[in-house]
C-alpha positions in Angstrom: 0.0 0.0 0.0 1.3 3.2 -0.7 2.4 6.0 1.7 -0.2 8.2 3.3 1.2 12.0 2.3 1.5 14.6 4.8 2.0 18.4 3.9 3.7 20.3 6.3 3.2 23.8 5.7 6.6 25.0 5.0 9.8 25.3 3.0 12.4 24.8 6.1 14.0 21.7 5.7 15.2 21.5 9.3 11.1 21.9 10.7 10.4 19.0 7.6 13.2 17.3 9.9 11.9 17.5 13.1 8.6 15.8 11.9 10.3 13.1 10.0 12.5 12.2 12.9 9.3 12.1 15.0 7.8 9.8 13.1 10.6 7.3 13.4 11.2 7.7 17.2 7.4 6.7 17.7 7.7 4.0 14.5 4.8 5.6 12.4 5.1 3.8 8.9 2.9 4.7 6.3 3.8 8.4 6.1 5.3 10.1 3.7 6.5 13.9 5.0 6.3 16.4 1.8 7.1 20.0 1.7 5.6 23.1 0.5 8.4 23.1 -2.9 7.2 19.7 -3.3 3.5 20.4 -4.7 2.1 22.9 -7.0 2.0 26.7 -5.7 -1.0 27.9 -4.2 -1.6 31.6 -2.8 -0.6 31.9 0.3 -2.6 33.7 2.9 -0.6 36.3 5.1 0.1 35.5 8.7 -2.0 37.9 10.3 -3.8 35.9 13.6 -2.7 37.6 17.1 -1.9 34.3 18.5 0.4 31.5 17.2 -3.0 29.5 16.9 -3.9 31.9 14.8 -1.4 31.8 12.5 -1.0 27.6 12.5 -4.8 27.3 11.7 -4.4 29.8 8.6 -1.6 28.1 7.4 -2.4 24.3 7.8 -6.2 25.1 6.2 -4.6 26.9 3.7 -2.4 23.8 2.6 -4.8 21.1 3.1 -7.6 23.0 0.9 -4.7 23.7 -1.9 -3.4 20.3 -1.8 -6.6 18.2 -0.7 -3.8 16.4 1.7 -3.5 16.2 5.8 -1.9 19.3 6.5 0.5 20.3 9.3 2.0 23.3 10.0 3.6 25.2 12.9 4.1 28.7 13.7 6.4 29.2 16.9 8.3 32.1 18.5 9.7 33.5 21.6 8.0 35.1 24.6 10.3 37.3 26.8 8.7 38.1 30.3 10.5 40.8 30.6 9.2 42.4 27.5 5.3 41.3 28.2 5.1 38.2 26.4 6.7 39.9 23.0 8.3 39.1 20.6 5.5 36.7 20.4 4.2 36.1 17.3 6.2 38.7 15.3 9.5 36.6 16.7 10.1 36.2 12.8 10.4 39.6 11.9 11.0 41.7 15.5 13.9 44.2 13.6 11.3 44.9 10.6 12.6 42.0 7.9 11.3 39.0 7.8 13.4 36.2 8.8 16.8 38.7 9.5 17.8 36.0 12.2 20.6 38.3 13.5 18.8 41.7 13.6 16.0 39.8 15.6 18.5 38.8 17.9 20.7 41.9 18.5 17.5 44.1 18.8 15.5 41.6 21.4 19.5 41.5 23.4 19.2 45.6 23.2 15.7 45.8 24.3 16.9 43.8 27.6 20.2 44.7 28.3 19.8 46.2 31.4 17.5 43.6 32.6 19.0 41.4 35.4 19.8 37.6 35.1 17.3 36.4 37.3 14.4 38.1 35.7 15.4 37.1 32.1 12.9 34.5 32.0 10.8 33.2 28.6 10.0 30.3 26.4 10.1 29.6 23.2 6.4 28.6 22.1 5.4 26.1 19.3 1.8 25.7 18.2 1.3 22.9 15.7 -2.3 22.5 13.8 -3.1 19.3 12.0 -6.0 20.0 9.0 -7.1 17.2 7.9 -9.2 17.2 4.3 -12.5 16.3 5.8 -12.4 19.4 7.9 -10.9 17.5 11.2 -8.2 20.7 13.1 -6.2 19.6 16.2 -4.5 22.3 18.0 -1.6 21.4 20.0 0.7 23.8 21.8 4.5 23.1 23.0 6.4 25.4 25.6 10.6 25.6 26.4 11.1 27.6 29.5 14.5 28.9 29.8 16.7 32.2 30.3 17.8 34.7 27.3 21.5 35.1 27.4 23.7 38.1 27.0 25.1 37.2 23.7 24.8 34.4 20.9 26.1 31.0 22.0 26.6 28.1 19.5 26.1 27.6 16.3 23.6 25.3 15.6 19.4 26.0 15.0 17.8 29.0 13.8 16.3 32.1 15.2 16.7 32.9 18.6 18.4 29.7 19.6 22.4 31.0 20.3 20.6 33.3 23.2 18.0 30.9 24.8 19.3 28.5 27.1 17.0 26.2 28.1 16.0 25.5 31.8 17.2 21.6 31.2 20.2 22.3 29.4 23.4 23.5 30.5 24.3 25.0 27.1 21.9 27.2 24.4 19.8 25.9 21.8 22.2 26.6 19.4 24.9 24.3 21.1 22.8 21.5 21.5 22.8 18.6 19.2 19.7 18.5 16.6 19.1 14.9 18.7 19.2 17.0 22.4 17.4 19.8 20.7 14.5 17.4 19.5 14.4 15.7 22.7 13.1 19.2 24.8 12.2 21.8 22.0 9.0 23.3 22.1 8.1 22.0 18.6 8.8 18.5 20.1 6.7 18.6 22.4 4.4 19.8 20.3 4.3 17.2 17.5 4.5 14.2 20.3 0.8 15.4 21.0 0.2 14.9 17.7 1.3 11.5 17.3 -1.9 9.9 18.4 -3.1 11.5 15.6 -0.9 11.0 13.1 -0.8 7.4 14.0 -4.4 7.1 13.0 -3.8 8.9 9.7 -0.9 6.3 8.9 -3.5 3.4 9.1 
């Protein structure tokens, strides 16, 4: 019988990754994992939802009603309590551009530089929705408490990993292995939520 297709809502090969490697830690067979570059274009509606909820839901019903396939897709962030909760959902693009990993990073270190260690608390956030084609949406939500260091550390990961070390690590994001990273990170924990789910789907 032929794989079961997945969309995930996205062209990052290391979030396709994550997912893959998920599905072989729990042994789901019977799923194949495809990408946004892998199907026919479709217009893409702008992340505009005030919550990361938001923003999961637009772009997983998005894929599944292009694609007619399951679709999964994730958006994530960090939340700074120092800064109320921000950057939030506009993580991606905190300095103005879209995806400027290192602008992101200086401005968020700026915005708290005079804010002592111990109150340098936040998480990074991950909300994953699953769509499937006969109208099925599970909402799951992942959470990775830790501390925002004083400058970049590591460098593995993406975003705002090289300043966020994580309450069970002794070293930041961005020095852990993708294998340690899986094991805590917020999106891990949000897709092993989904697993049940995702089980069913493989048959």
């Amino acid at each position: 019988m032929a794989d079961r297709q997945l969309l995930v809502a996205s062209r990052n090969a290391k979030k396709l990754a994550e997912l893959r490697r998920v599905l072989a830690e729990h042994d789901i067979a019977g799923i194949t994992i495809v990408g946004l570059d892998e199907i026919p274009p479709f217009p893409e509606a702008p992340e505009t939802g005030a919550t990361f909820a938001d923003n999961a839901l637009i772009k997983a019903r998005d894929g599944a009603k292009a694609s007619g396939l399951p679709c999964v897709a994730d958006d994530s962030g960090i939340e700074v309590d120092a800064l109320n909760g921000m950057p939030g959902v506009l993580s991606a693009r905190w300095s103005g551009r879209h995806g400027d990993d290192a602008a992101n990073t200086a401005l968020l270190l700026g915005q708290i530089a005079d804010v002592p260690e111990e109150r340098r608390t936040g998480r990074f956030v991950s909300v994953c929705a699953l769509v499937l084609p006969d109208g099925d949406e599970i909402v799951v939500r992942g959470e990775w408490p830790g501390v925002i260091v004083d400058a970049p550390r590591g460098g593995g990961g993406f975003g705002y990993d090289p300043v966020f070390l994580p309450d069970d690590a002794d070293r930041t994001s961005a020095e852990l292995t993708p294998a340690e990273k899986d094991a805590r990170s917020h999106r891990g924990r949000a897709l092993k939520q989904l697993v049940p789910a995702l089980r069913a789907l493989a048959g």
